[in-house]
C-alpha positions in Angstrom: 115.0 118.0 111.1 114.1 114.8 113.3 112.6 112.2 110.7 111.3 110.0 112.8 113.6 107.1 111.8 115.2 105.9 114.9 114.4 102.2 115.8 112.6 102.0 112.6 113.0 98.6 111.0 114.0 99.0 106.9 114.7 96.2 104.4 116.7 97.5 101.4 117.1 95.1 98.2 120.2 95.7 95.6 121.7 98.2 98.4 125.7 96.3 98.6 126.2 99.2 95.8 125.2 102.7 94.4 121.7 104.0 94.9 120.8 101.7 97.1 123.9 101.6 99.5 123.4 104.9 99.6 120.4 104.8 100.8 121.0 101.6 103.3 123.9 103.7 104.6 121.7 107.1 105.3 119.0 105.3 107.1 121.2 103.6 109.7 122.7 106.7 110.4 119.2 108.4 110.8 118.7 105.1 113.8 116.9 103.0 111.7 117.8 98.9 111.9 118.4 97.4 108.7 118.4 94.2 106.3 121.1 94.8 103.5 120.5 92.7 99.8 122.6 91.6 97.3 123.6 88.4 95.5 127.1 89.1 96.0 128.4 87.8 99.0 131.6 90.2 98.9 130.2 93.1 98.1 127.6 92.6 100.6 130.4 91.9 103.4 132.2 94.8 102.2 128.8 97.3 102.4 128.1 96.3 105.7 131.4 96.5 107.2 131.1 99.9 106.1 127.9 100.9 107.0 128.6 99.6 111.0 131.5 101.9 110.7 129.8 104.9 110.4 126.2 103.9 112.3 124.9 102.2 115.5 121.8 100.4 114.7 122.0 96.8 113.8 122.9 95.5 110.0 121.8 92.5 108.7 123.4 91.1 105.4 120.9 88.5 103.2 122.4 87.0 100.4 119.4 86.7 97.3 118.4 87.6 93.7 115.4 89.6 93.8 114.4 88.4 90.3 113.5 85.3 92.0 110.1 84.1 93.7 111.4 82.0 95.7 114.5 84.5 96.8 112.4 87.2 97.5 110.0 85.8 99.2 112.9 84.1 101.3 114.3 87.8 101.8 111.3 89.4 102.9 110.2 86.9 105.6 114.0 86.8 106.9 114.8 90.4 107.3 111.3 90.2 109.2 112.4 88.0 111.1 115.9 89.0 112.2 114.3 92.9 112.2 111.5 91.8 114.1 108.6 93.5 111.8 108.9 96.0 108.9 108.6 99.7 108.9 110.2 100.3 106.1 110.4 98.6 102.2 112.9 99.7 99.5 112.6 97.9 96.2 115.5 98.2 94.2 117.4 96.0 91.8 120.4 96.5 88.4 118.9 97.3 85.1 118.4 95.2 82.5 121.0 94.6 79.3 121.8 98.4 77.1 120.7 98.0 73.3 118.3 98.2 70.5 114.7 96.6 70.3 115.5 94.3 67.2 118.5 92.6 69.6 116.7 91.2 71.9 114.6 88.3 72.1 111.9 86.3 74.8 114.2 85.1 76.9 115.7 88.2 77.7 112.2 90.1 78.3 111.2 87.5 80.5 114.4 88.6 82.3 114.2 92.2 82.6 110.5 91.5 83.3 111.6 89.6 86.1 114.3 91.5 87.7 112.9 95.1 87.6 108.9 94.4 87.6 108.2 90.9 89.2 110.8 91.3 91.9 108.5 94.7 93.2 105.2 93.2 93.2 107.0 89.7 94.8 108.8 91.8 97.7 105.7 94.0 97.9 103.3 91.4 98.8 105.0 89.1 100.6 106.2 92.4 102.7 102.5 93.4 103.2 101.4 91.4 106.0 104.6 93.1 108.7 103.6 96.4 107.1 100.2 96.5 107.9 101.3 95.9 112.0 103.5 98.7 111.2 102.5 102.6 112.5 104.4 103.8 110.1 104.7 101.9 107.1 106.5 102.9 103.7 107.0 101.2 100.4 109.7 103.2 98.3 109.9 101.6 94.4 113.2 102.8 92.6 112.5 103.0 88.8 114.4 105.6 86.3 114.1 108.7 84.7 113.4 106.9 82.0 109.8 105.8 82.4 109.0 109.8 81.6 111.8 110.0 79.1 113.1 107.2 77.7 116.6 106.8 77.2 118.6 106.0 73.6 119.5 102.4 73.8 117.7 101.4 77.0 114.2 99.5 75.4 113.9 97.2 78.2 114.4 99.7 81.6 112.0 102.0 79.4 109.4 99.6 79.1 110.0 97.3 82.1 110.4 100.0 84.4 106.8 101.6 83.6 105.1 98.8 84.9 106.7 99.3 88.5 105.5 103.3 88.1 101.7 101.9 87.4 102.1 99.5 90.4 103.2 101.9 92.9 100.7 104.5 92.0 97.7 101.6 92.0 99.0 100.2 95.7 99.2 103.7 97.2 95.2 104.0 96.3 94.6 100.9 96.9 96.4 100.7 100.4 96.2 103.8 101.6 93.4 102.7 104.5 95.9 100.5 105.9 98.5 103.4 106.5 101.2 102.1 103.9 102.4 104.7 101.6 103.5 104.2 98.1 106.4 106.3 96.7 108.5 106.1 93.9 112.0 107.7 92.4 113.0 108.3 89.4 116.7 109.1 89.6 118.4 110.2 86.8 122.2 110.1 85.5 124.0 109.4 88.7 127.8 108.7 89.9 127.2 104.8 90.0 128.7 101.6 88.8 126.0 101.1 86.5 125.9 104.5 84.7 130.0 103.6 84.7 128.4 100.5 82.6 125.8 102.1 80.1 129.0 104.6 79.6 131.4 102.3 78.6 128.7 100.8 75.8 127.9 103.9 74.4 132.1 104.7 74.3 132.0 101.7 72.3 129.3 102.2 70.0 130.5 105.6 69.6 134.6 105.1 69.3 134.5 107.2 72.2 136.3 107.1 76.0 133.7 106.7 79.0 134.5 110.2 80.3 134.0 111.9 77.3 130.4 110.0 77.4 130.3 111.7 81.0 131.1 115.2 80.4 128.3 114.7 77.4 125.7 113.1 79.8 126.3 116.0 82.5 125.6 118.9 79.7 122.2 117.8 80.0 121.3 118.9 83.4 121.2 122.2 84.1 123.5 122.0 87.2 126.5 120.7 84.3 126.8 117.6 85.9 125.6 114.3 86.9 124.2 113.6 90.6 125.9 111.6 94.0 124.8 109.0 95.0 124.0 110.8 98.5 121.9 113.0 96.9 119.5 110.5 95.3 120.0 109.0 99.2 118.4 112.0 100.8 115.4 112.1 99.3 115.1 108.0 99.4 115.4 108.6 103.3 112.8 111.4 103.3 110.2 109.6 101.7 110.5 106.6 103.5 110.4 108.6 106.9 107.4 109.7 109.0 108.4 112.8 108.1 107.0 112.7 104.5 103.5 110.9 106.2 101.3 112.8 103.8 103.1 111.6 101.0 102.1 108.9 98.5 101.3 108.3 95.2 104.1 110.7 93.8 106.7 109.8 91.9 109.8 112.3 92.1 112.6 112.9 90.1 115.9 113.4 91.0 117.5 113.8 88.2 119.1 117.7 88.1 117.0 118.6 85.8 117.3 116.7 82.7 114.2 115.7 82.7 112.6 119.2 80.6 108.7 118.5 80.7 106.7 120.6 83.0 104.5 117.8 84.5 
């Protein structure tokens, strides 16, 4: 199936690891040109040296935390500029700390706040202006699983995260007369760095090992285990593509199942 992605222009925050390098990786080698994001200048060398291995399109690599007005705004207008325009927006950043409502206080609110609500409406509207000369334009949020069913230990993504869900469903009403669609994902448990991380708290709360929190975690999808990276990936692309052009408002889950309400 031709998806319509070749020459497109895509700017993909967080994406030097897990969902979003997946994602970054697939949609160069669909023929898209891309901007890569990450505050980690290694990591971010290291992605894109691996993405140009397996992909022809051109890869550009902007160091910048997305929880930051002044980064993001920096971020979007670059990868504009170095793309020349903007087909294509995925918002994605790491989750906020693991723990307990009584644990945390303003500060760290204001953080999570910051890093996995602010940074979407901040990269959303200074993106809007190259998306609306776009013929093809696509704004793909990445929340969690969790804003349907929240997860033990996890009081800020739960919360946080809902905000981004209301946003993306408001724009894609709102925006819809300009052509720019509105899409969100809602992954699940998936093999990443940070699942490795919420893991390894619960192993300690619990006096257990991380992979015995694994093979716990996977019992809960009906598949018996947790997803790949790639797979998440594939339906990022999909949405994001012309090929999914009557698609917006809908927030999927990929999640293999664990997620057990009917609507």
């Amino acid at each position: 199936m031709d998806l319509g992605l070749h020459g497109k222009k895509a700017l993909i925050t967080g994406s030097s690891r897990g969902l979003g390098f997946a994602t970054a990786k697939l949609l160069a080698q669909e023929g898209c040109d891309i901007a890569i994001n990450s505050r980690d200048q290694e990591r971010l060398a290291a992605a894109n040296e691996e993405i140009s291995a397996e992909s022809n399109g051109r890869i550009f690599s902007i160091i910048a935390d997305v929880s930051l007005g002044e980064d993001a705004d920096r971020l979007v207008k670059e990868s504009a500029g170095l793309l020349g325009g903007l087909d294509i927006l995925i918002t994605n950043s790491g989750g906020p700390p693991s723990g307990k409502f009584e644990t945390f206080d303003d500060q760290t609110w204001v953080a999570a706040i910051n890093l996995n609500f602010l940074s979407h409406v901040r990269l959303i509207r200074t993106a809007l202006p190259y998306l609306k000369d776009s013929s093809s334009a696509s704004v793909l949020t990445i929340t969690s699983m969790s804003v349907k069913q929240p997860v033990p230990n996890l009081v800020l993504s739960n919360s946080v995260r809902s905000a981004t869900v209301g946003l993306t469903k408001t724009l894609a009403l709102e925006l819809g007369d300009e052509g720019i669609r509105f899409n969100s994902i809602l992954p699940g448990w998936t093999e990443t760095e940070r699942v490795q991380e919420l893991m390894a708290f619960r192993a300690e709360n619990n006096k257990t090992t991380i992979d015995e929190e694994l093979t716990k975690q996977a019992k809960d999808s009906p598949l018996g285990r947790l997803g790949s990276p790639k797979e998440f990936a594939n339906m990022a692309v999909f949405l994001a593509s012309p090929a999914a052009s009557y698609l917006t408002g809908s927030m999927i889950v990929v999640d293999g199942g664990m997620y057990k309400a009917t609507y």
